[in-house]
C-alpha positions, 0 to 999 in steps of 0.5 A: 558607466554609472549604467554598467554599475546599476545593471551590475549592482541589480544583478548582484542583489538578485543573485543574492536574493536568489541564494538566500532563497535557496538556503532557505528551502534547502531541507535539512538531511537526518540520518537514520541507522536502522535495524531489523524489527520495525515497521514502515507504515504508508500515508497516502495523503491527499489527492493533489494535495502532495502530502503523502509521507512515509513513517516507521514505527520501532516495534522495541522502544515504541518510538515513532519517526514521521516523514522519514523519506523527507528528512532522510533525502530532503525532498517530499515523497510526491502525491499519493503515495500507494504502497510499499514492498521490501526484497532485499536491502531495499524498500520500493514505495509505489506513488500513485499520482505522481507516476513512480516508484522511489527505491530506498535502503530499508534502514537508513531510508536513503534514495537508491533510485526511482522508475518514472514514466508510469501512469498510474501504479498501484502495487509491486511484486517481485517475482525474482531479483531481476523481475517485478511487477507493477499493477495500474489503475488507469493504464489497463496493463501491468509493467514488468519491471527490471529493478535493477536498472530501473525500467520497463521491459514490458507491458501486459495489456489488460482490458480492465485496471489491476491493484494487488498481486498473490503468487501462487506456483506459476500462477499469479492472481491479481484483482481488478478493483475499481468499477470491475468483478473480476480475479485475473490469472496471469501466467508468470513464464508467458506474462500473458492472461490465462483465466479469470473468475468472476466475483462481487463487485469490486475485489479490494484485497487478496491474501493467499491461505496455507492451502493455497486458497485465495481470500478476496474482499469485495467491497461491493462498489461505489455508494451511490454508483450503479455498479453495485452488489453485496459486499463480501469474502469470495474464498477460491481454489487456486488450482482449480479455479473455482469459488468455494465458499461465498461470506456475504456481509450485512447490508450497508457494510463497509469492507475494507481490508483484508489480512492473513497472519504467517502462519496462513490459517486465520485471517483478519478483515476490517467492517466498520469494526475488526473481524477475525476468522478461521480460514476453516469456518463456514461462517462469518464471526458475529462477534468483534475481535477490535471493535470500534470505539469511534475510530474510522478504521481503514487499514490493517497489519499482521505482525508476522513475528507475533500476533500483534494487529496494528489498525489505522484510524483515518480520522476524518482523512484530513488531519494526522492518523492515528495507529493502535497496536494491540496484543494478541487478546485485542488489548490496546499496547500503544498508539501514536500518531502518523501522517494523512490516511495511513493505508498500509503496514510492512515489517521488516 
């Protein structure tokens, strides 16, 4: 009897201790009620690290609310978030390593769903409300995605990885970035590759232009690899498929982002400094629009309501990043810290 007691009282206390335990990691839920005219801003953290995060940035009171995806579902974002796309109520945020796609109401940040079973997804892209997109590094193939039931219909195999996605008519363009020089054309009402174009090495964004002209960046691959060439901004006709204009960089560039603004006629682009340009002119600027005072620029946003630029600091890719807002005369308006590595802006 005195055994059955022990046994009893070991059990008890452990379920006990159990409990509390759970209490304890239990993360306490913040309910938010956004509107319209805000900004989420993507940090991607540190590779296997799990400390990605989300924040959103109110454009009126220039308030700031880091890790909004935690506090608002009560659970970590995963490892490496990549990016994040808006249609509809619905913000979808791409984690690349941990294979997934959360789906979260754009204003109150609450979870709605999540697509699994990804390798490793990079950009979405919908095409219509029952068809997206969704770009990988190391799958070499692009998922076509039912959002609304949360799956993989199909695979377009690739014999290269993918990264961001411009639509333009049927046609959709989509750069293969890592160790690769190639634009792909993919044929929306087939889903299957009709062409590509061969540029520098490493295409690292694209934008569409109001002409239709595609803008790619090429960072020129890798510091130290093989695979290198200069770095530079490649300008292409969509319909015909041929390279316009080639912008070469300085040697030892380091290009990075890429931007357009609404209007689709000017577009910003980070070397080292911030640079912006008519798509019209025939050469590179020689004169900074943002210049550097120290920062380690790493990503840019074009406000689409007014001509407001948000630029990233990484820092020093450890620490919380830092987010300058200036105006249209490249006047800093405010800044704030964010999460580690802020890689993207998306305005509601």
């Amino acid at each position: 009897m005195n055994k059955i007691k022990a046994i009893l009282f070991i059990f008890i206390t452990t379920l006990m201790t159990i409990c509390s335990c759970m209490k304890d990691d239990m993360r306490p839920i913040t309910e938010f009620n956004t509107g319209d005219g805000g900004v989420f801003i993507v940090c991607e953290g540190n590779f296997m690290y799990g400390n990605t995060s989300l924040s959103y940035y109110n454009k009126t009171d220039k308030s700031i609310e880091n890790t909004v995806f935690l506090k608002a579902n009560g659970i970590p974002l995963g490892d490496v978030a990549q990016s994040l796309c808006i249609y509809d109520s619905t913000a979808w945020i791409v984690v690349n390593n941990s294979g997934k796609i959360y789906a979260i109401d754009k204003n109150s940040f609450k979870y709605k769903g999540k697509i699994t079973g990804l390798t490793s997804p990079r950009y979405m892209q919908f095409i219509n409300p029952n068809k997206a997109y969704v770009t990988d590094m190391y799958s070499k193939s692009i998922s076509v995605i039912n959002p609304n039931t949360y799956t993989v219909t199909k695979t377009i195999a690739m014999n290269s990885n993918s990264e961001e996605i411009v639509f333009c008519d049927d046609k959709m363009f989509v750069n293969s970035w890592s160790y690769d020089n190639k634009i792909l054309i993919i044929n929306t009402l087939t889903d299957e590759i009709s062409d590509s174009i061969e540029v520098l090495y490493q295409p690292r964004k694209i934008v569409l232009d109001k002409d239709k002209k595609l803008w790619v960046l090429c960072d020129g691959g890798h510091d130290g690899s093989e695979f290198q060439s200069d770095a530079g901004i490649i300008k292409i006709n969509t319909e015909t498929l041929q390279i316009e204009q080639t912008y070469i960089f300085e040697a030892g560039t380091k290009a990075i982002d890429l931007k357009i603004n609404k209007t689709g006629d000017t577009i910003y682009y980070i070397c080292n400094n911030v640079y912006r340009m008519s798509i019209n002119q025939t050469t590179l600027p020689v004169e900074e629009y943002i210049k550097s005072e120290g920062q380690n620029f790493y990503a840019l946003g074009c406000d689409p309501e007014n001509s407001d630029s948000y630029v990233s600091d990484a820092v020093d890719y450890m620490q919380s990043g830092v987010i300058y807002r200036y105006n249209s005369a490249a006047q800093c308006v405010d800044s704030f810290r964010v999460g580690i590595i802020p890689n993207s802006f998306v305005f509601k």
